[in-house]
N, C-alpha and C positions, 0 to 999 in steps of 0.2 A: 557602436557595438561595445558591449562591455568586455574588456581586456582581456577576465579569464575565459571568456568565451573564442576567444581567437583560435581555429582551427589550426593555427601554424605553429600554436604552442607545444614544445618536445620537456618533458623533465628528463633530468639525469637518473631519476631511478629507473630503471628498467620496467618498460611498459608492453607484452605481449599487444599484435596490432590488433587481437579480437578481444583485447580486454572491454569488462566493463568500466573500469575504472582507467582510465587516461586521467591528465594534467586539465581535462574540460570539466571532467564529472566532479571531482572531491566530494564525495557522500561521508553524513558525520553519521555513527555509529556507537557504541557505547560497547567497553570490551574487555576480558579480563586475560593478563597472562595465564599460560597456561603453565610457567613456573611458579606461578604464584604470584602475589599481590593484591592490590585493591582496582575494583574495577576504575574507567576512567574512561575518558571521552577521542575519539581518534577518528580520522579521514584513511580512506581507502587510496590507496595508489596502484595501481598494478596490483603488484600478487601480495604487497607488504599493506600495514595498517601505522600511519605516521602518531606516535604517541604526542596528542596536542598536553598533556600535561606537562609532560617534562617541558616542551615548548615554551608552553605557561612562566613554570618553576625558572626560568633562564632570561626572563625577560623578553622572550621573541614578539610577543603581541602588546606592542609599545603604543597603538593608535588611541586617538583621544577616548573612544567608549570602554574598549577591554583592558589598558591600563591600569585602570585603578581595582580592576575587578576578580575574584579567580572563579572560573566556572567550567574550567575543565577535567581537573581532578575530583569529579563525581561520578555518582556511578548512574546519572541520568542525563536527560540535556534540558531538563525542564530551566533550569537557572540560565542556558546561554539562550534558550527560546524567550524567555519571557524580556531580556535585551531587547528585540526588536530586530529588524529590518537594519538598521544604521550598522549592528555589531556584528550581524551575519555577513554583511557585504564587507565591515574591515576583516571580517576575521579570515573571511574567501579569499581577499585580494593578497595579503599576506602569508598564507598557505600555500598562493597561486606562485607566489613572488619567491617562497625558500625552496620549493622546487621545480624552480625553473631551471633551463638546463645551461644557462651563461651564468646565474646566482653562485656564488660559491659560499654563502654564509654555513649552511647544513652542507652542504654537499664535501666543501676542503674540511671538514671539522669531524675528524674520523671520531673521537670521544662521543660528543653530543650526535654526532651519525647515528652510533650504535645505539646508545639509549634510545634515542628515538625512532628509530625506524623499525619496524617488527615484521619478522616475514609472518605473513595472514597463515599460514598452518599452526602457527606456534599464539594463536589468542583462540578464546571462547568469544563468540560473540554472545549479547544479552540485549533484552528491551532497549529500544533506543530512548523509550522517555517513561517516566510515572505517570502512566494514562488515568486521570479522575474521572473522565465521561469519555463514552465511545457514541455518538450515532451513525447510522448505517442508511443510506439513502437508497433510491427504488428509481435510477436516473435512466435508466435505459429506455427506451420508447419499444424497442424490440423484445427486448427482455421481457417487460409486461404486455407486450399485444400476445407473446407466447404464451405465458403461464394463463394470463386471462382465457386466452382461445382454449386452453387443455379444460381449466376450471366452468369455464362461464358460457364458452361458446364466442366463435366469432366476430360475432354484431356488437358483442358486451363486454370484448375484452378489455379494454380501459374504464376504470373506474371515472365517475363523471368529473373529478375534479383533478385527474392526472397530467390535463394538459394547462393546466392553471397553476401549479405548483409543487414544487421537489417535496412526493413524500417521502417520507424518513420513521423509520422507528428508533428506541432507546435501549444500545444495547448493556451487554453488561460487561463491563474494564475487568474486572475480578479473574476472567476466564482468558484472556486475550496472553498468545504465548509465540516466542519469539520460534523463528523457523526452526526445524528437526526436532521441534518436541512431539514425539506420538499422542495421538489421542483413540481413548476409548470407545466404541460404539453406545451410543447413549443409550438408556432407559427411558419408556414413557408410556404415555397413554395413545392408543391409536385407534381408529374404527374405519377398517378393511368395510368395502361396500358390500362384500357377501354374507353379514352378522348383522344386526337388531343393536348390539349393545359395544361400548368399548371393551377393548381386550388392553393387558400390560405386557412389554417386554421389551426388548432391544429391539429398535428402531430396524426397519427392513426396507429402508427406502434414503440409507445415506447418503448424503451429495456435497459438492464444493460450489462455490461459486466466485467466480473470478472476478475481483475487484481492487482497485488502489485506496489508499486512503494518504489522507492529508493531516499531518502534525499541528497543531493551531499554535502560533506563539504568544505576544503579549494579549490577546484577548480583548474584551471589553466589560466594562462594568453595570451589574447589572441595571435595569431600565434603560440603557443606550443600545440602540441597532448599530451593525457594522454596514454603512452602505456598500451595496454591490461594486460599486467604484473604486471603495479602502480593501476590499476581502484581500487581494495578494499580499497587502501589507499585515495581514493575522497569520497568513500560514507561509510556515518554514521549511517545509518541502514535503513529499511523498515516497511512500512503501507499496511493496503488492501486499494486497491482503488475501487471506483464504476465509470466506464467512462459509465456516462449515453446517451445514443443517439435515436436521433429520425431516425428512418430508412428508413423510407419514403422522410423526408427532406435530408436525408444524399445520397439517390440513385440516387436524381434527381441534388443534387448538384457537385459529389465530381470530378465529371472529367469537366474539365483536372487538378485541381489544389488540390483537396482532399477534407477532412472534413473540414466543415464549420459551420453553423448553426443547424446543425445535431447532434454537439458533444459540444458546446460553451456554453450551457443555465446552464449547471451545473454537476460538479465532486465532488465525496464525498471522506473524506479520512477518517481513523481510527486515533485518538487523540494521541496512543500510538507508539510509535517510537521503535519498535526492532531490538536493538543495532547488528551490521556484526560481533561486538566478540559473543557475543549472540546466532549468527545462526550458530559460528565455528562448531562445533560438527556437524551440519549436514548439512554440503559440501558433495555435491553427484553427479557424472559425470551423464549430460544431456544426450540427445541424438547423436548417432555419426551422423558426418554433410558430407554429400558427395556431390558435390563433397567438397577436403580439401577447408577450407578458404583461399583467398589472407593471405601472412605471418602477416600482420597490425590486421587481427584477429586471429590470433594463440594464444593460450591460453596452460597454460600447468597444470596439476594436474584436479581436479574436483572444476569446478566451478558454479555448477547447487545446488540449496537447495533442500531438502525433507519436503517443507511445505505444509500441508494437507491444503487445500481449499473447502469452504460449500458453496451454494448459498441456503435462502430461502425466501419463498416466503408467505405472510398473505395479502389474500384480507379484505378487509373493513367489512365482513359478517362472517369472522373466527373468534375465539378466541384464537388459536394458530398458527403459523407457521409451511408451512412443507418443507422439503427440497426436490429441484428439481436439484441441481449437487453437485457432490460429485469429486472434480480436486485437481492436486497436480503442485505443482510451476517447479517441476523439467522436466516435459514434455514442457517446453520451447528448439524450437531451438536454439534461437540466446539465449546466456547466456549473464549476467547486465557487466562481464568484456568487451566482445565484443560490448556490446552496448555503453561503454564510450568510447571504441578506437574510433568507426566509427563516433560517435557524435562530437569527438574532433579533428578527422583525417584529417580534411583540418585546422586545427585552431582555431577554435570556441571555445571560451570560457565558459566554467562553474563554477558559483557563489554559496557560501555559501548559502544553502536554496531552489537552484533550485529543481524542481521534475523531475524525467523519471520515465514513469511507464512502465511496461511490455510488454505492450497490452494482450489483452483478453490471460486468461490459459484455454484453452482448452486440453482432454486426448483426448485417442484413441477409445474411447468407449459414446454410446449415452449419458449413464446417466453421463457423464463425459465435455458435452459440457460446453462452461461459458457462455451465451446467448441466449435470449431466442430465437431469430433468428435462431439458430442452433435446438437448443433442439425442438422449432417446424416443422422446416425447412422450416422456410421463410412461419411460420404460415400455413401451408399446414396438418400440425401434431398437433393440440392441446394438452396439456398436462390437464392432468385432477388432481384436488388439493383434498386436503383431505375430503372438503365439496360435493364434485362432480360436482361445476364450471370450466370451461375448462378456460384456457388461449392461444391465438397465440402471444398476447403482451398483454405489462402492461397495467391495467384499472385503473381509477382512483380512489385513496383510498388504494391500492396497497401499501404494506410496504416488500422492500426488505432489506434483513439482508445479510450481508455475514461475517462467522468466517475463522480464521484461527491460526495451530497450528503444533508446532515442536514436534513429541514426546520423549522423552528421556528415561532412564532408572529410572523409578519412579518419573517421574515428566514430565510436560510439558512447551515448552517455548511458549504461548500465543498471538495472535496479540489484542485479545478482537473480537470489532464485526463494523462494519460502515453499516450502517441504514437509512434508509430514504423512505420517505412515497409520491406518487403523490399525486399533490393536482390538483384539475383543473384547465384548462387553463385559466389565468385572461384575 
């Protein structure tokens, strides 16, 4: 077992015991004082955010990769991502090791304490990397037997080559905004079934869809595939995402060429970045795929996570949120090793910092859809919220939250929460 994984491990910083962030998790994030300064690069602990720059700046990261190098005092992690696998694992162990709670290097060192240790009220958090490419995968088996069966009917709801290979669309990085930024009700083009022709306006059919994605590190160069085998060696850990979509714009647009304006207006991510040593522990084999994959997706061992997944939901007239799905990461068909063969499988390259996300996590059970598409079924089923307002889609003022969490044995490894509130159509 890898060391920083040890469940018996305690830091001297004070760690609430439902935190997300224990001595197990260390999530890298990207953050600015809120007195001011340059943004920079920092691990979550408890309720504080440990500043790795100053760290940097002091010589604390002495091991043979990050020695020579400085890549914490930016304001992205594209530079520690593109390191590799070798500088994540020293950079963990040494993080794992100044606060641990028999260490006394940080801990007796009240000067360099202060500098570096930030209580998390007092930082802004920001993107955690400079994303160049985002793609958005369609990995659910549940997810698309739903939306097929509302569209296509029953017998037709998988497209015929769905169980043959992770589709994916290309989305767009430009829009893609870190958690509690509001977004607008989109504009577009739509054609309601009771009209001949399309109509324009703000979308009446807004939704989220519950998904993680993955930070890609050093990449590969183009014309080189990343075998199924190497993919955890490209990616540096995961975020919850929110692919927000209009669905009305997305129905009338997506064929023949897919999502467009429908999915473009805005993607929300979680600040905190949970490291792939991180989620070792809880590698959990997905679902079995039949028919077998072509061999370019063969995968060997368990390569699915047991990450608990929440969506909830506060209109503008609540004072609290309440939850309306309750999914777990591991009901994915296509697993993220298969989704980097298939993405890199003719060639294509991927860069330090790019994102793929999941697509929608959807379970096998109602209260388990990730959309509200689903969960009302194409708004035909209203869901009714703790105040006794019904939803078929989002209204405006509308704040969805979505958490997620690894449990362990007396501790858990946390992603936080990615947030965001409609505002109305400008």
């Amino acid at each position: 077992m890898n060391l920083t994984n040890d469940p018996s491990l305690r830091s001297w910083v004070a760690v609430p015991p439902d935190s997300d962030c224990p001595i197990q998790n260390l999530p890298f994030g990207v953050f600015r004082r809120r007195a001011g300064g340059e943004p920079g690069v920092g691990v979550a602990i408890g309720e504080h955010v440990l500043d790795l720059a100053v760290l940097e700046a002091v010589g604390r990261f002495d091991g043979p990769v990050l020695r020579p190098v400085k890549v914490f005092g930016t304001r992205t992690l594209n530079a520690f991502l593109a390191l590799g696998r070798g500088a994540w694992s020293e950079a963990r162990a040494t993080i794992s090791r100044l606060l641990r709670h028999d260490e006394p290097a940080l801990r007796d060192n009240a000067t360099l304490r202060e500098r570096a240790l930030v209580p998390m009220q007092d930082v802004e958090m920001l993107l955690p990397a400079e994303i160049g490419d985002y793609t958005d995968f369609y990995s659910s088996r549940e997810h698309a037997t739903n939306v097929g069966s509302m569209f296509r009917g029953p017998d037709k709801a998988l497209m015929p080559n769905w169980l043959h290979l992770p589709v994916a669309y290309h989305g767009r990085a430009s829009s893609l905004v870190v958690s509690g930024t509001d977004l607008h009700r989109p504009h577009g083009q739509s054609k309601p079934e009771s009209v001949e022709a399309p109509v324009f306006g703000p979308s009446r059919s807004l939704d989220f869809e519950l998904e993680v994605g993955y930070l890609v590190g050093p990449g590969n160069a183009l014309g080189t595939p990343i075998p199924a085998a190497d993919a955890l060696d490209h990616l540096f850990g995961m975020v919850l995402v929110n692919d927000w979509s209009a669905r009305d714009i997305q129905a009338w647009e997506y064929v023949p060429l897919g999502p467009f304006l429908g999915k473009n207006f805005g993607t929300s991510l979680s600040p905190w970045v949970v490291t792939m040593e991180a989620l070792e522990p809880f590698r959990t084999d997905g679902p079995a795929q039949d028919p077998p994959p072509l061999p370019y997706l063969g995968t060997s061992g368990p390569m699915s996570y047991d990450i608990n997944l929440e969506v909830h939901l506060q209109s503008g007239r609540m004072d609290e949120p309440v939850r309306i799905c309750r999914s777990n990461f591991k009901y994915l068909y296509w697993n993220i090793a298969q989704q980097v063969a298939h993405h890199t499988v003719n060639g294509c390259n991927l860069r330090p910092g790019d994102l793929l996300a999941s697509g929608t996590v959807s379970g096998p059970t109602p209260d388990s859809f990730g959309s509200l598409l689903e969960l009302t079924w194409r708004g035909t089923r209203p869901i009714t919220l703790g105040n006794g307002e019904e939803r078929r889609f989002l209204e405006d003022g509308d704040r969805v939250t979505f958490r997620g969490w690894c449990q362990g044995n007396g501790y858990r490894v946390g992603f936080g929460e990615v947030t965001g509130r409609i505002l109305p159509a400008s």
